[in-house]
N, C-alpha and C positions, 0 to 999 in steps of 0.2 A: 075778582075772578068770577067770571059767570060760569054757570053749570051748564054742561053738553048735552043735557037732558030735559030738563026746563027751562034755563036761562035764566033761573034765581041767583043775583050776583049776591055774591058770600066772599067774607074775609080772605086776603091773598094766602094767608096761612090755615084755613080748613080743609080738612080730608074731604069731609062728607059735606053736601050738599043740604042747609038748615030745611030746604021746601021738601025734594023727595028721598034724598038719604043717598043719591049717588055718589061714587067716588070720585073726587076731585082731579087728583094727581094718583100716577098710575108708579106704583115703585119700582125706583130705579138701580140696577144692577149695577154694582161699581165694579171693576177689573181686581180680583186681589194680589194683594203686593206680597210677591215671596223671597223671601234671601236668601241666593246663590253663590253658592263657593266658587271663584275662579281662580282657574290656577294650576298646577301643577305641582307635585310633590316637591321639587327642586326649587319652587318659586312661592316667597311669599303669598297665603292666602288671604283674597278679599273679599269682601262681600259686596255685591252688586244689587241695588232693588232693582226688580224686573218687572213688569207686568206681564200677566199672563191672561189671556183670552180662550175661554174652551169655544173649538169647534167640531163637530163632528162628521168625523168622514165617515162612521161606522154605517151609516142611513144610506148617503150614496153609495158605499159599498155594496151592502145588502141589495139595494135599487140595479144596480149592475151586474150581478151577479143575477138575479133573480130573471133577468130580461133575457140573459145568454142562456139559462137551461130552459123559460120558455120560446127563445127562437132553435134551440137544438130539439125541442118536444114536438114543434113544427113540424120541422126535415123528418124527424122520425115516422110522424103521422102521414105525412104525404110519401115518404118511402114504402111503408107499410100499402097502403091506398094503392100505390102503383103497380106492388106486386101481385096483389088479389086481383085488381081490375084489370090485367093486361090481356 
């Protein structure tokens, strides 16, 4: 494995870089595995491994939100503007 940094080739299994101390490999996030009850009262319960991936809509929400009271802060401003200036 050569380094992205200097290009001093180091062991396929080092982290760091023996020339400047870079980071070789960058860690990687695995999905965690959680077990879920399926089923219904009336039925047999089983356990399913699932994986589960977070994503976050909270950022686009936020993002969306935030663009609709500054395009209503607009209209306001230019209402306001029109009524003095008329």
């Amino acid at each position: 494995m050569f380094c992205r940094k200097c290009g001093e080739e180091n062991p396929e299994n080092a982290m760091f870089c023996r020339n400047c101390g870079e980071k070789l490999k960058e860690d990687v996030k695995k999905a965690e595995v959680i077990d879920t009850p399926v089923g219904t009262n009336n039925q047999r319960t089983h356990t399913a491994h699932q994986t589960t991936t977070t994503t976050s809509s909270t950022s686009k929400d936020n993002d969306w939100t935030t663009c609709c009271i500054c395009i209503v802060a607009v209209f306001i401003i230019f209402g306001i503007l029109g009524l003095i200036f008329r």
